[in-house]
N, C-alpha and C positions, 0 to 999 in steps of 0.2 A: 755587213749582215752576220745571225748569227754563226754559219759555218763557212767563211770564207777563207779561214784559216785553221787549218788540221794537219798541222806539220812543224816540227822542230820546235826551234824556242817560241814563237810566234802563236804556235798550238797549246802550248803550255803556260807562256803568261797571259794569253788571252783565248779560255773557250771560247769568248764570245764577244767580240766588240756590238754592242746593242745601237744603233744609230735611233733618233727619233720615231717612236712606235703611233702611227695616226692610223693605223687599220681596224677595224668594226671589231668590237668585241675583246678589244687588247685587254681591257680590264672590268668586263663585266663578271659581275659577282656569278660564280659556280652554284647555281641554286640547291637545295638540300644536303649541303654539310653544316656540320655543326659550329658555333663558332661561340668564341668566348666573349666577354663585357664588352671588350673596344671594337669586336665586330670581323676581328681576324680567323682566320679558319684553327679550327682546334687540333692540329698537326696529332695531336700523342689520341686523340678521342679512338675509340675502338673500333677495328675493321668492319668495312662493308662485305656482308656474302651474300650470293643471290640466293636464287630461292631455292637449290638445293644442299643449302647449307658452305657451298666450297669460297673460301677469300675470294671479294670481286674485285679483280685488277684494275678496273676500267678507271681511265682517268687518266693526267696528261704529268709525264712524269722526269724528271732529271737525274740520268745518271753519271755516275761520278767512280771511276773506278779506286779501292783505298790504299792502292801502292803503286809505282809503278809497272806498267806494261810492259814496259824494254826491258827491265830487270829479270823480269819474268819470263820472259821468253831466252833468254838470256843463255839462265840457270837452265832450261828446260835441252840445253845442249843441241843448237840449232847447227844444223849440215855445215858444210863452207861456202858450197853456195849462197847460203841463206845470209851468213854475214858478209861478202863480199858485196851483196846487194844492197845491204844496209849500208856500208862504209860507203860506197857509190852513190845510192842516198844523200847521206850527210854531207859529203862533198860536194854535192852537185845542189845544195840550199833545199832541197826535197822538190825540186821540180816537174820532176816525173810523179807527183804523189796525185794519187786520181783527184783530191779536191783539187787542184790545178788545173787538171785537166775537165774539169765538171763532169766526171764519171761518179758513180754508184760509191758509197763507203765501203762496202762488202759487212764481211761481220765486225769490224772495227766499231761500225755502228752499235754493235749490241755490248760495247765494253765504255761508250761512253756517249751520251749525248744531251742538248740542253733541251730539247722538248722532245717528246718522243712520245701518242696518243695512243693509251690500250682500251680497245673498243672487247671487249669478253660475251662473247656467247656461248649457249653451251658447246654448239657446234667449231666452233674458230675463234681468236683472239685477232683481231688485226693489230698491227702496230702503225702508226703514223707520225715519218718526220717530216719535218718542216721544207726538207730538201725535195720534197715528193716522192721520197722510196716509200715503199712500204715490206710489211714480211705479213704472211698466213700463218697460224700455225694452228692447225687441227687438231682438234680435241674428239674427233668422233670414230675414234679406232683405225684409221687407216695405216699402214704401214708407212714408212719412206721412202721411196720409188728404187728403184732395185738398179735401174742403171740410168738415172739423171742427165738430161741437158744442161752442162752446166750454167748455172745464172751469179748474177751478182749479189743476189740477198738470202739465195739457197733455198732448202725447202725445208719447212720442219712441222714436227707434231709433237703434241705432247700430253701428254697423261698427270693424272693428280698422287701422289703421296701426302695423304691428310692433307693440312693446311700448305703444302707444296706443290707448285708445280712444275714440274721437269718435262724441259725441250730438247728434244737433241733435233739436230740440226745439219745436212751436209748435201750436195752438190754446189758446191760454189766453183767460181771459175779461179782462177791463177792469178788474177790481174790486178787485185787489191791487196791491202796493207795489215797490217796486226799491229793497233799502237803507235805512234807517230813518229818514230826512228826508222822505217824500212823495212821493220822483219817483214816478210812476204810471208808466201804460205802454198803449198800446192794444192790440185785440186781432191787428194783424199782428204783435204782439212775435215773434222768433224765437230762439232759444237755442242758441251750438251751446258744447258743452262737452269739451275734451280732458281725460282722466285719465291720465296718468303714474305709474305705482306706482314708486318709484324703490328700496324696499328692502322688508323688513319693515313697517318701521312709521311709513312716510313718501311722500306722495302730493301731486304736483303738480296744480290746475286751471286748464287755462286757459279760461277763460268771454268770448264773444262774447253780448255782449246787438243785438242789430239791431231798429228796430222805425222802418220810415221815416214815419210818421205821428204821432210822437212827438219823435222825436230827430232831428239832421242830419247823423251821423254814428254810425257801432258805435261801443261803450262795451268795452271790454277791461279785465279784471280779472281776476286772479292770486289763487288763492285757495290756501290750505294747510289740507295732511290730516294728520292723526296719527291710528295706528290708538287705537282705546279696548280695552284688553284687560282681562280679568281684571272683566268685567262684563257687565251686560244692558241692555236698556231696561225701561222703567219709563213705563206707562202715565199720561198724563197728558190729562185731561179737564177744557177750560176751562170750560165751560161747566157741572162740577159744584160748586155752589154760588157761583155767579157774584152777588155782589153792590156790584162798583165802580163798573160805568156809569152807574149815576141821580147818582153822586159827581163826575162830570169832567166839572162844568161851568166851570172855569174858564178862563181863555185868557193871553196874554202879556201883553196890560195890564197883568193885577193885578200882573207882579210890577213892572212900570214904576211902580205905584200907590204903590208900596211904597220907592222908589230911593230912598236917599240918598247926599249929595253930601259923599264922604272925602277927606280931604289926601291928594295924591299919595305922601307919605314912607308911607300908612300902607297904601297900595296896593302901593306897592313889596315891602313885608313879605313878601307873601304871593307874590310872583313864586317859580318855580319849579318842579323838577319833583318831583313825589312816586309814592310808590312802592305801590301798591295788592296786597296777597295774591290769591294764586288762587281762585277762585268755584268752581271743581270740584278734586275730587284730579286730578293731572297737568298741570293747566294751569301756564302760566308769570304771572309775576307782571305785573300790567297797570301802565301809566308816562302820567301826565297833567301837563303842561305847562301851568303858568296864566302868561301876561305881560300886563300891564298896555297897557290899550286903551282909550283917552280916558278915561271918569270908570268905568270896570270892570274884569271882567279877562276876558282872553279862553279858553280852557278849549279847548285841543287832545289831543285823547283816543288814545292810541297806534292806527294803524291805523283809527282812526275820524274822527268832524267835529271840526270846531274849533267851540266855540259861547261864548256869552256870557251872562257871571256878572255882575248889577248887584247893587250895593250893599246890603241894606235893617238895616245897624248897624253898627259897628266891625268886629263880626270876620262877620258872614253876608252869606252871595249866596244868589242865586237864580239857578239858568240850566234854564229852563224848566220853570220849575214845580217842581226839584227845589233841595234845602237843602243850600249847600256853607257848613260852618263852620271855621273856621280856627281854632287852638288854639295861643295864646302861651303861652310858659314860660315859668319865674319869670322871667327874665332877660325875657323881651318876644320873645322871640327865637320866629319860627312854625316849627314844624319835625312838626307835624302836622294834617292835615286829617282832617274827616269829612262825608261823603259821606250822607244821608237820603233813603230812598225809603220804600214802603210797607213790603217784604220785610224791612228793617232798617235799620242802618248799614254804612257802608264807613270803611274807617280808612287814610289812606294816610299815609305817611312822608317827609320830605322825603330827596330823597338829592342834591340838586343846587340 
C-alpha cells in the first residue's frame, strides 16, 4: 500500500509501491476542470478562487519535498541527542519509525505525501490522508491554544497574505519523526507553513520547522505540489493485518557481517546514474546516483539521502538492510539495476 514504507532506503526508492487499485471511484473523471484535446486535465490552466476572491486549495494533492530533509535538518545544527537518535535509527533498519509501528506521521506528513485531500472553507481547510489522519486548520481568527494537549498532527491556523496562505502550526507530541533518517523533534516543535497555488495544477511550500530544544537553528524546506485529478483516496489501514514487526529484528551490522572486499575496477562498473519508473500514475521517473566510496558505493537518491551500499558478492549490495543487485550484459557491461524490498522489485536503467 501506498504508505507502508516511510523509512530509509526503502522510503526513498519507493513513496509508494501502488498494488492493484479495484476501489469506487479510483479513476473517475474530477468533474469541472479544464482539460485539453485528448481529454487530460490542463495542469498549467489558471487557479481556481472562491467566491472571495482568495486561491482555492481544495483538491487532492501530492507533495514532494525539492531537496533533501536530513540534509536540512542537518545544517540546521541538531542537539546530540537529536543525532544519537538518528544514528540508533539507521542502525536499528528504522524499526522503531511510527509507520512500523501504525502510529500517526506527525508533521512529517506535511513535508511529503502521495495523496493528501484539501477540503477549504472559509472558516477551516481540512486535510485528508489516505492513512486516516487528518489536520484542522482555521482560518476564522482564532488564536493557537496557549498551553496544548499535545497530539500527533498538532493544531494549527492560519491567515491569508494576498494570494498566500500561512499556517503555523505547533503542539505536537515527541514521538514522531522529521524526514525519514530519525531526526526527531521535541514538543516545542513549531511549524509554520506558506502555500502558494501558482496555477491549476501546481503549488509551492515553503515550510519553517523551529524547535529550539532540538535544533540551533530553523530548518527550511521547499516542498512541491501537483494536483491528483481524475481520482480518490483510498483508505488505507496499517494496522489491518499487520504482521512484520516481530520480523525486524535486524540492524546494520548484519549487513557489515556480510561485506565483502571487491577490486576497485569491479566497483567502478557500477558507478552511475539509473533511471527508476514512476510508482504512481503521474509521477515523474525517480534518478539514483551510485559512486564509488572506499571499498562501497555510495547511493544518492534524487531529492532524497545519500546512503551506503556495502558489498556482500560480485554484483550485490546492501544499504540498509535493502538488496541492490547489479545486472551485467553479455558484454560485462552493467546498464541495469534492481532494487528488492518487501512490496517487490524496482528495476532501474542506466542512463548515465
Amino acid at each position: 500500500m501506498h504508505h507502508s514504507l516511510r523509512f530509509a532506503l526503502a522510503a526513498a526508492f519507493a513513496l509508494a509501491i501502488a498494488g492493484p487499485a479495484f476501489a469506487q471511484w479510483i479513476d473517475y473523471k474530477t468533474p469541472g476542470l479544464p482539460r485539453t484535446a485528448d481529454g487530460k486535465v490542463n495542469l498549467k490552466a489558471p487557479l481556481p478562487r472562491t467566491a472571495d476572491g482568495k486561491p482555492d486549495l481544495t483538491g487532492i494533492w501530492r507533495f514532494e519535498p525539492k531537496s533533501d530533509v536530513g540534509a536540512a535538518l542537518e545544517a540546521s545544527g541538531p542537539q546530540p541527542w537529536i543525532v544519537e537518535a538518528s544514528k540508533k535509527y539507521m542502525h536499528e533498519l528504522g524499526r522503531d519509525d511510527t509507520g512500523v509501528h501504525c502510529l500517526p506521521s506527525g508533521p512529517r506528513a506535511f513535508l511529503g505525501a502521495d495523496f493528501a485531500k484539501f477540503i477549504q472553507t472559509p472558516a477551516v481547510t481540512t486535510v485528508l490522508y489516505e492513512s486516516m489522519e487528518f489536520r484542522q486548520i482555521f482560518t476564522d481568527g482564532r488564536p493557537l491554544p496557549a498551553d496544548p494537549n499535545p497530539t500527533w498532527m498538532g493544531y494549527s491556523i492560519g491567515r491569508w497574505e494576498g494570494n498566500t496562505l500561512v499556517v503555523t502550526s505547533h503542539g505536537f507530541n515527541d514521538r514522531t519523526f522529521l524526514g525519514g533518517l530519525g531526526y526527531k523533534h521535541s514538543e516545542a516543535l513549531k511549524v509554520t507553513e506558506r502555500f502558494t497555488r501558482h496555477d491549476l495544477g501546481h503549488m509551492t511550500v515553503e515550510i519553517t520547522l523551529e524547535d529550539p530544544k532540538a535544533y540551533a537553528k530553523p530548518a527550511k524546506i521547499v516542498v512541491d505540489a501537483e494536483l491528483r485529478a481524475d481520482t480518490e483516496l483510498i483508505e488505507y489501514v496499517c494496522a489491518e493485518n499487520e504482521r512484520s514487526r516481530p520480523h525486524l529484528i535486524g540492524t546494520a551490522d548484519d549487513d557489515r557481517k556480510l561485506q565483502v572486499k571487491l577490486d576497485p575496477a569491479v566497483l567502478a562498473r557500477y558507478a552511475g546514474r539509473f533511471r527508476f519508473p514512476p510508482f504512481l500514475p503521474g509521477d515523474k521517473d525517480l534518478f539514483v546516483t551510485f559512486t564509488v566510496k572506499d571499498d562501497a558505493l555510495a547511493v544518492e537518491i534524487e531529492r532524497g539521502p545519500t546512503l551506503t551500499a556495502l558489498p556482500v558478492s560480485q554484483t550485490r549490495f546492501l544499504a540498509q538492510g535493502v538488496s541492490v543487485d547489479f545486472v551485467p550484459g553479455p558484454n560485462g557491461v552493467v546498464n541495469e539495476v534492481v532494487v528488492t524490498i518487501v512490496e517487490g522489485e524496482l528495476k532501474g536503467v542506466r542512463v548515465k
